[in-house]
C-alpha positions in Angstrom: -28.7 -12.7 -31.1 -28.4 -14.4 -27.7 -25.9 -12.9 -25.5 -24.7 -15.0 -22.8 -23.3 -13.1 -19.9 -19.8 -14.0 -18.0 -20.9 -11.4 -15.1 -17.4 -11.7 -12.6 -13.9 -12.9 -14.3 -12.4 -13.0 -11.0 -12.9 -16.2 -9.3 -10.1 -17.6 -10.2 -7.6 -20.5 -11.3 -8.1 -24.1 -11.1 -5.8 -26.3 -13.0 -6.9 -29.4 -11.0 -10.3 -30.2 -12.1 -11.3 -30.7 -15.6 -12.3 -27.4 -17.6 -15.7 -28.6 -19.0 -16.2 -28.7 -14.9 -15.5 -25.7 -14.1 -18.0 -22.8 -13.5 -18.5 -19.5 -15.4 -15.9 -16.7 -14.3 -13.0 -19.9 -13.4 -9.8 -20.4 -16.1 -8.2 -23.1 -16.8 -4.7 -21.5 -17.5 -3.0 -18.5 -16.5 0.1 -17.0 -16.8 1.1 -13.9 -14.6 -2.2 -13.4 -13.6 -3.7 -12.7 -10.0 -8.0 -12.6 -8.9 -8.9 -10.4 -6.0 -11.6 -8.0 -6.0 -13.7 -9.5 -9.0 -11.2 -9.2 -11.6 -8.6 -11.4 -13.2 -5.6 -8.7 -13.4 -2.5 -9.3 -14.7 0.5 -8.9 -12.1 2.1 -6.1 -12.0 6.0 -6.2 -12.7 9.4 -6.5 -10.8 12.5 -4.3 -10.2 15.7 -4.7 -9.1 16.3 -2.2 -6.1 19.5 -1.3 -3.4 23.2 -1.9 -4.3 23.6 -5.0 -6.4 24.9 -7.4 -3.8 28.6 -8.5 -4.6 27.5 -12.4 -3.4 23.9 -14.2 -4.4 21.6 -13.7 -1.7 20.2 -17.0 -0.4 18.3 -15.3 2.5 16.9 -11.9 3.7 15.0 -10.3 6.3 14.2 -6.8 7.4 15.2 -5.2 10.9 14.7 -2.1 12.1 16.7 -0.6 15.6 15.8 2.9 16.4 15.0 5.3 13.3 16.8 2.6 11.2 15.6 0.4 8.4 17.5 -2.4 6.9 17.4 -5.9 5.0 19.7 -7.7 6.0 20.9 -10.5 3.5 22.8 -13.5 3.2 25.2 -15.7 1.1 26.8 -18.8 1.7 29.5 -17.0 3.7 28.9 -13.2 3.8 26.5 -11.3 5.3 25.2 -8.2 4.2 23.0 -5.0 5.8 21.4 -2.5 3.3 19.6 1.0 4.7 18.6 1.5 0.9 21.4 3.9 0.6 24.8 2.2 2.1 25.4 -1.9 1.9 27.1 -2.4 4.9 29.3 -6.0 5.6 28.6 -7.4 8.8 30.1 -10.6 8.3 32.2 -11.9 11.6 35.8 -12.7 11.5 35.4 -16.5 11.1 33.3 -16.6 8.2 30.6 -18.5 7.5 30.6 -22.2 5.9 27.1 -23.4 4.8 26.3 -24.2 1.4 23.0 -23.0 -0.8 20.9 -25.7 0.8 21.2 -24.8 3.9 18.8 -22.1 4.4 19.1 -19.8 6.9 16.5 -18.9 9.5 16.1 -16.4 12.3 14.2 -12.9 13.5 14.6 -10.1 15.8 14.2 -10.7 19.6 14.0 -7.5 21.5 15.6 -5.6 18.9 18.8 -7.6 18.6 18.4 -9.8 15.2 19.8 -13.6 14.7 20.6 -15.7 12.5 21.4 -19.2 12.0 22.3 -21.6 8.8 22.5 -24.5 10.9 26.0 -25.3 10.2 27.2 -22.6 11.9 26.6 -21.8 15.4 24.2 -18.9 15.5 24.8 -15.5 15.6 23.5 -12.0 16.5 23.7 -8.6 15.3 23.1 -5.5 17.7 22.3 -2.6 14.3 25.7 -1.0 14.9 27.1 -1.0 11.4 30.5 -0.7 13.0 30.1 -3.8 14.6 30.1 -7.3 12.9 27.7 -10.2 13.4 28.5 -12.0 16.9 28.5 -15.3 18.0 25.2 -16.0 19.9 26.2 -15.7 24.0 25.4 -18.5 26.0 25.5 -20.8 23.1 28.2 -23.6 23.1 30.7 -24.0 20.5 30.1 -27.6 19.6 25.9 -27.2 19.2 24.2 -27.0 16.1 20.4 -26.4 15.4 18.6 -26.7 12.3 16.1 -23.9 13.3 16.3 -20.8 15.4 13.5 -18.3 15.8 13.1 -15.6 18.5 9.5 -16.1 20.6 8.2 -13.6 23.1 11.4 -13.6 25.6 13.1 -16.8 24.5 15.2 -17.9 21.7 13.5 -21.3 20.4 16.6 -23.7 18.4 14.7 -27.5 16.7 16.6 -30.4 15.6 19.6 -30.1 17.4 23.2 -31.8 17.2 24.9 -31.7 20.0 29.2 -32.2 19.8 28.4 -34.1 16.1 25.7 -36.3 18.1 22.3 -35.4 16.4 18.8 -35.1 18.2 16.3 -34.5 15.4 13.2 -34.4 17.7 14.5 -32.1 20.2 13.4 -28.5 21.1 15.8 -26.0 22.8 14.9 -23.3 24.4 17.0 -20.4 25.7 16.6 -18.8 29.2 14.6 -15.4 29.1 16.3 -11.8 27.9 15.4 -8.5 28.8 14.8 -6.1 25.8 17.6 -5.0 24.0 19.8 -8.0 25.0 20.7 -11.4 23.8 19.9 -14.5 26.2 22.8 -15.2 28.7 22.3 -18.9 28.9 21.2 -22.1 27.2 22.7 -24.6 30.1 19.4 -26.9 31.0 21.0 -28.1 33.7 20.9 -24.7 35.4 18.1 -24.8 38.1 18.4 -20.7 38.2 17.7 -20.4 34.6 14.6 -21.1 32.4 16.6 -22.6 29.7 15.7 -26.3 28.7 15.2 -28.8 26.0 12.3 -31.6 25.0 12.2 -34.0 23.1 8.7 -34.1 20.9 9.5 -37.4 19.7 5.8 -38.7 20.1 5.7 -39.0 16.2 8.9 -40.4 14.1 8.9 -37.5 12.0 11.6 -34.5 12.0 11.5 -31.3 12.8 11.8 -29.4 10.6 10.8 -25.6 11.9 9.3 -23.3 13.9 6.9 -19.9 13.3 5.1 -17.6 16.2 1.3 -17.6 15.8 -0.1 -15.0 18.3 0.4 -16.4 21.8 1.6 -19.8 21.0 5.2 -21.2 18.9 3.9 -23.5 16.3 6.7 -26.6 16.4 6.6 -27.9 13.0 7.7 -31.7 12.0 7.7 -33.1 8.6 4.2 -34.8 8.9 3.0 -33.3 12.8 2.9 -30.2 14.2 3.1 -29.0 18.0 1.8 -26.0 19.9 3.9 -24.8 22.5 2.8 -22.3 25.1 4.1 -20.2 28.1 3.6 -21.9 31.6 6.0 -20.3 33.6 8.0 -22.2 36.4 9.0 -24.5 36.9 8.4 -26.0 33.2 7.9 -22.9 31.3 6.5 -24.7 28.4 3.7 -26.8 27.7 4.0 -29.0 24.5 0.7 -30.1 22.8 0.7 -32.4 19.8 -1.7 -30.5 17.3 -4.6 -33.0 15.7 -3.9 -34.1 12.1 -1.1 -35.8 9.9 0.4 -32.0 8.0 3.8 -30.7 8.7 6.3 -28.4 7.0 7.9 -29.4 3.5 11.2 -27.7 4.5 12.2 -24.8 6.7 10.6 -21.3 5.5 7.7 -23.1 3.7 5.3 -21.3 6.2 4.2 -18.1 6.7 1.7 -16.1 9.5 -1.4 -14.1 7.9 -4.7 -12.9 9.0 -5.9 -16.1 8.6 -3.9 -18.1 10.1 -0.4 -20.2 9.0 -0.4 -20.6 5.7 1.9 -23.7 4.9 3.4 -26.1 2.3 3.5 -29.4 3.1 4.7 -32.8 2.0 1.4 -33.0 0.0 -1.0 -30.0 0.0 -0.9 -26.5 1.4 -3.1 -25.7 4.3 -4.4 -22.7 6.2 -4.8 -23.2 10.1 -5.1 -21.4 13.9 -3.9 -24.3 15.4 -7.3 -26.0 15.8 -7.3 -28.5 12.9 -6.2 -28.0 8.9 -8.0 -26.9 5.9 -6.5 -27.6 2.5 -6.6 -25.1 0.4 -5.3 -26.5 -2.6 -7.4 -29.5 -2.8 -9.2 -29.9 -6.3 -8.0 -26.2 -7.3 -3.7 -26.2 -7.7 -2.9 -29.3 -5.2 -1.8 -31.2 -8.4 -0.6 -28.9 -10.1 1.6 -27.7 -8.0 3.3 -31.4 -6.9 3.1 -32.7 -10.3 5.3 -29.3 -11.3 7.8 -28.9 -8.3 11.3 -30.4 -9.0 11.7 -33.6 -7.4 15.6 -32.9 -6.8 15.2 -29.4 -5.4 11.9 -29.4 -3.7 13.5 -28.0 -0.5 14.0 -24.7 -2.2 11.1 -24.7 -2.2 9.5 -21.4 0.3 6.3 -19.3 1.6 5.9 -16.0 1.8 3.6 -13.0 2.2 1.9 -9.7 -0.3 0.1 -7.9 2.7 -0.5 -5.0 0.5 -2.3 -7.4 -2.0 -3.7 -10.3 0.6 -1.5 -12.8 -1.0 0.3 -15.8 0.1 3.5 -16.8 -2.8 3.7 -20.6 -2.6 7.3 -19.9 -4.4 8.9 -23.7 -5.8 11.4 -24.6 -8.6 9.5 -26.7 -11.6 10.8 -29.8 -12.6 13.9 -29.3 -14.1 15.0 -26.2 -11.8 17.1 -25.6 -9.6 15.9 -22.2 -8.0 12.1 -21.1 -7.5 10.6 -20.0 -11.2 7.0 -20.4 -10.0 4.4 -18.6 -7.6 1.5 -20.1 -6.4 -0.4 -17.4 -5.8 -3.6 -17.3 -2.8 -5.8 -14.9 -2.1 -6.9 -15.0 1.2 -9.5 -12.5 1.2 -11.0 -13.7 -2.2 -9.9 -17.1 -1.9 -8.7 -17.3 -5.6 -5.5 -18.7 -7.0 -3.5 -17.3 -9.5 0.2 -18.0 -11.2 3.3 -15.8 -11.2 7.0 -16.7 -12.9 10.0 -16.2 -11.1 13.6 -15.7 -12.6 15.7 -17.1 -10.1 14.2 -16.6 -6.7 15.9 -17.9 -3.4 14.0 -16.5 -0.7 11.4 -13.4 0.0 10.5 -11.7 2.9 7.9 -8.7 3.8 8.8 -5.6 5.5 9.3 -2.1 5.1 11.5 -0.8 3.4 13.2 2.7 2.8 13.4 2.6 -1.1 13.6 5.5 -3.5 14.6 4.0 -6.8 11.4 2.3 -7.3 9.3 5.4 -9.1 9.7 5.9 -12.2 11.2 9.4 -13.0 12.3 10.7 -16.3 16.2 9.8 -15.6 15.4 6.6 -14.4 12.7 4.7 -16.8 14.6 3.3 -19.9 11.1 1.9 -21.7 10.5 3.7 -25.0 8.4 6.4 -24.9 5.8 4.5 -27.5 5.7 1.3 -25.2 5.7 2.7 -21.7 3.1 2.3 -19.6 3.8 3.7 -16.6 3.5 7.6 -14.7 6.4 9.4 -14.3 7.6 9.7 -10.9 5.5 7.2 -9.9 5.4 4.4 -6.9 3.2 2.3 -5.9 3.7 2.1 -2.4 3.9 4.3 0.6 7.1 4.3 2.4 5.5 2.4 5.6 3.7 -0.1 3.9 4.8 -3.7 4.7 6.3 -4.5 1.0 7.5 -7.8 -0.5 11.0 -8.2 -2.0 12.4 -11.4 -3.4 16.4 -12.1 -3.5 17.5 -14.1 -6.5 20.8 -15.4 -7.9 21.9 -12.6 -10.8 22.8 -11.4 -7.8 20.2 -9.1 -7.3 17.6 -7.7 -4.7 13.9 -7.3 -6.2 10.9 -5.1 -5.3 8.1 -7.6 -5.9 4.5 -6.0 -7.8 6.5 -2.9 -9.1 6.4 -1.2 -12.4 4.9 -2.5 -15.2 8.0 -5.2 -16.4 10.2 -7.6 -15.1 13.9 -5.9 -15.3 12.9 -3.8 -17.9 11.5 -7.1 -19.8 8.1 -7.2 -20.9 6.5 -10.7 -19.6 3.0 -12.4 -20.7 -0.1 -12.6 -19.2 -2.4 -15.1 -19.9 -6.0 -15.8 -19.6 -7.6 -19.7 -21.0 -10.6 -21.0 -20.7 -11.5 -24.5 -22.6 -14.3 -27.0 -22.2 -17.6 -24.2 -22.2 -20.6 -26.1 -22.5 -22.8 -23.2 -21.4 -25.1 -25.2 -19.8 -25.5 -27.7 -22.7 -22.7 -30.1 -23.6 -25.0 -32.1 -26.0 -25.3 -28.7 -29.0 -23.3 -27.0 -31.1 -23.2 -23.8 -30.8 -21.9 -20.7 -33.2 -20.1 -18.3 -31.4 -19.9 -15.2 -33.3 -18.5 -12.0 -31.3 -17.0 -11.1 -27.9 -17.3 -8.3 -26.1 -14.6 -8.3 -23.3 -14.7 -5.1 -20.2 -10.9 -4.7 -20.2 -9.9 -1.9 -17.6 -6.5 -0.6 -18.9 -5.0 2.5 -20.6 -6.1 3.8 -24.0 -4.1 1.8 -26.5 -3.7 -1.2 -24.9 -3.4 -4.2 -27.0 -4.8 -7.7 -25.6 -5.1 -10.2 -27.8 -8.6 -12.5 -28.2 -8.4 -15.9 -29.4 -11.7 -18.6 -29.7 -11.9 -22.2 -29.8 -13.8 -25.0 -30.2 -14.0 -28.9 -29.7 -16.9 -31.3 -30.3 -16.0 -33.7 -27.1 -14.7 -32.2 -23.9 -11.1 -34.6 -24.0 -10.4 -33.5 -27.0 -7.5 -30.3 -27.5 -9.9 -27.0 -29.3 -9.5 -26.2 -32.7 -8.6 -22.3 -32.4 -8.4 -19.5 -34.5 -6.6 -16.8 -35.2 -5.9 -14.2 -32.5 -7.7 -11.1 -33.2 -6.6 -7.6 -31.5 -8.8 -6.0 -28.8 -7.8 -2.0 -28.6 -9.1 -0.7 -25.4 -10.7 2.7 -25.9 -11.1 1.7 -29.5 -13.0 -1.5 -30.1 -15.4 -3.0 -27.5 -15.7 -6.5 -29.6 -14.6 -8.8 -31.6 -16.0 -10.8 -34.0 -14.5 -14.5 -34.3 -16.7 -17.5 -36.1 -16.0 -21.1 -34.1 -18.3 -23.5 -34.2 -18.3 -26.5 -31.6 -20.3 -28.3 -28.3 -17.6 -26.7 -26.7 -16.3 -23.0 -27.0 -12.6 -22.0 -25.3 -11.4 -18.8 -25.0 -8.2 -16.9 -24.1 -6.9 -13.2 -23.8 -2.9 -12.8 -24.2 -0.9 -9.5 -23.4 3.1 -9.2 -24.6 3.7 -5.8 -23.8 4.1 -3.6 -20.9 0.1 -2.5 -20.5 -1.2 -3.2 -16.8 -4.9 -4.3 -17.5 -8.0 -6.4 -16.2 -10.9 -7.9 -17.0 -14.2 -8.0 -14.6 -16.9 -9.3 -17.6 -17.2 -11.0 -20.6 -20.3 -11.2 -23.1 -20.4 -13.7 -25.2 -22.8 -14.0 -28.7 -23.4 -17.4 -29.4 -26.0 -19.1 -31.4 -27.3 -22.6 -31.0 -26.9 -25.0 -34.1 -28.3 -27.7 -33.4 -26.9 -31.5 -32.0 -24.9 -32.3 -35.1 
């Protein structure tokens, strides 16, 4: 018996290169599977949570004022605030017009949040409940902006159209506010002010938007991208164009980590500290991920953040799609990738968040007793950890990496790996048994399948799948014969589980 060792499971998924390529511990297809920490795990599940929202949700952020916690979301028209207890309308008396494509941005500046759907003029909200969201002061009537994000003391608005003239390369910037208050003036032309305006129109690209990274604003075009930095008086900005060709796919489709912005561009997504790009995509999900997103709704397409699992969701609609049903999913402490589906998903955000019908209590869970895998009174995270939830069109608010299903579905996870040579692409070998370290409950079911093909272009031959039992069986004994072996490990049902090794028995045959 020779065993051959698969020491660490957790390195990842690449669905660029060719899987005969690929090194031990690296698959070749997943489904709803992440890699951190040396295992390949399968993701844990998603649950609806606060007041199902009377309009979809195309956009949400948290803010807190005080001892208060909210998400604020919004619709095409309405605007919602949610305390995890009371859904509160703070939509203003004129209400809003924009349509599902245009996404709305915004953040909190001194406490006071803003928002903007760039066919609207912006607005502000002060936390009051009793009060309604307010047009933004100092702001006239007849502008636009395609982007507005708050930045140290300043108000930052891109791509602006002025009185239905539009100026796609200009910046806007609004004079400074004291905490707690909203920016009194925008007027450039105001020598007592800091407000102003430039134009960045040194490339011919757009811009597109805008996102804080530590002392500097990141201006982001479609193919360039600009740091701007405090100066003071009397220019209060200094504009730098950043080296490289990358920009920002579409507004939201960047997001700030410990590692710098993480972003999607028009071709790859990159990882940077404003001193030059680094794909991270390139030869691992680049492909995959372009040759996949809808050509149509692309700009759906957004970014987002898991800080309690070190992941970045590169969240896009697939061909075919209208709304996000796949995640990207990076690892920036392990560097792996994995793959999540979506059901509908129009926008995420990380905060926290005061939620309580998350755990699972006995009143609560509606899984069977045979087929539930979770602890009663259960959750996962602690009320002040930074949490992601998603918004999606059932209408419904989500709690992202929750229970063990999505909505009370059971989903699949998936584990491939085709083209083994190992180490020898020239013999046959006889694989004979399996002998998977699956880390799950007692009972759990995953299912084994082998493969095997004689060339590495050609699609394996494999057999039937053969039920691993965790705390029962510790093999399984499958007979495929080829130069190269494939393997794969499915899960249907509700059982949170991973895998760190494999051992594999194989037996050399000969060349023919």
């Amino acid at each position: 018996m020779t065993i051959i060792k698969i020491p660490d499971c957790g390195k990842g998924w690449n669905a660029d290169q060719m899987p005969e390529e690929l090194g031990d511990g690296v698959w070749s297809r997943v489904e709803n599977m992440r890699f951190r920490n040396g295992f390949a795990e399968r993701f844990r599940g998603m649950t609806n949570v606060f007041t199902t929202p009377t309009i979809t949700p195309y956009f949400i952020t948290p803010y807190q004022i005080n001892t208060s916690k909210y998400w604020v979301y919004a619709g095409t028209q309405k605007v919602f605030a949610d305390d995890g207890t009371t859904q509160t309308e703070i939509t203003p008396a004129s209400a809003f017009t924009g349509a599902a494509d245009d996404r709305w941005t915004g953040g909190t500046l001194g406490g006071i949040l803003v928002l903007n759907n760039s066919v609207n003029v912006p607005h502000y909200w002060n936390g009051n409940t009793a009060n309604d969201l307010v047009s933004l002061t100092g702001w006239n009537a007849n502008w636009r902006c395609a982007s507005l994000r708050p930045f140290k003391n300043y108000l930052i608005a891109v791509d602006i159209t002025k009185s239905g003239t539009r100026y796609p390369h200009m910046v806007k910037w609004s004079h400074s506010a004291d905490p707690g208050t909203i920016p009194t003036s925008w007027d450039e032309t105001d020598v007592t002010k800091d407000a102003g305006e430039q134009d960045l129109a040194e490339t011919p690209d757009l811009l597109v938007d805008a996102l804080p990274m530590g002392d500097v604003m990141i201006i982001y075009k479609e193919r360039s991208m600009y740091a701007m930095s405090f100066i003071g008086q009397p220019y209060i900005w200094r504009f730098q164009k950043l080296p490289g060709d990358s920009g920002m796919l579409s507004r939201g489709c960047g997001v700030a980590t410990p590692v710098g912005h993480v972003v999607l561009t028009a071709g790859d997504v990159i990882v940077h500290q404003a001193q030059g790009v680094q794909s991270i995509a390139d030869s691992q999900v680049r492909k995959y991920i372009f040759n996949n997103i809808d050509n149509t709704n692309f700009r759906k397409a957004f970014v987002t953040s898991n800080p309690q699992k070190n992941e970045v969701l590169i969240c896009f609609p697939q061909n075919g799609s209208t709304l996000c049903d796949k995640a990207a999913v990076w690892n920036w402490q392990d560097k792996t990738w994995g793959l999540r589906d979506l059901n509908n998903v129009t926008y995420g955000a990380f905060g926290q968040a005061n939620i309580t019908n998350v755990s699972t209590t006995w009143d609560t869970d509606s899984s069977s007793w045979d087929s539930d895998a979770s602890e009663w009174n259960e959750n996962e995270y602690a009320p002040n950890e930074a949490r992601l939830i998603l918004c999606r069109t059932t209408p419904a608010i989500t709690a992202f990496d929750t229970g063990t299903s999505d909505f009370g579905v059971n989903f699949r996870g998936i584990l491939q790996r085709e083209g083994m040579s190992l180490g020898d692409g020239y013999s046959n070998k006889l694989l004979r048994t399996i002998y998977p370290k699956i880390d799950a409950a007692s009972g759990a079911v995953i299912q084994i399948e082998a493969g095997s093909a004689m060339n590495p272009d050609q699609s394996p031959s494999w057999q039937p799948a053969v039920n691993f039992t965790v705390g029962t069986d510790h093999k399984v004994d499958i007979l495929v014969t080829g130069r190269y072996l494939s393997l794969r490990l499915t899960s249907t049902g509700p059982e949170q589980w991973r895998v760190r090794s494999i051992d594999l028995d194989v037996v050399g045959t000969g060349a023919y």
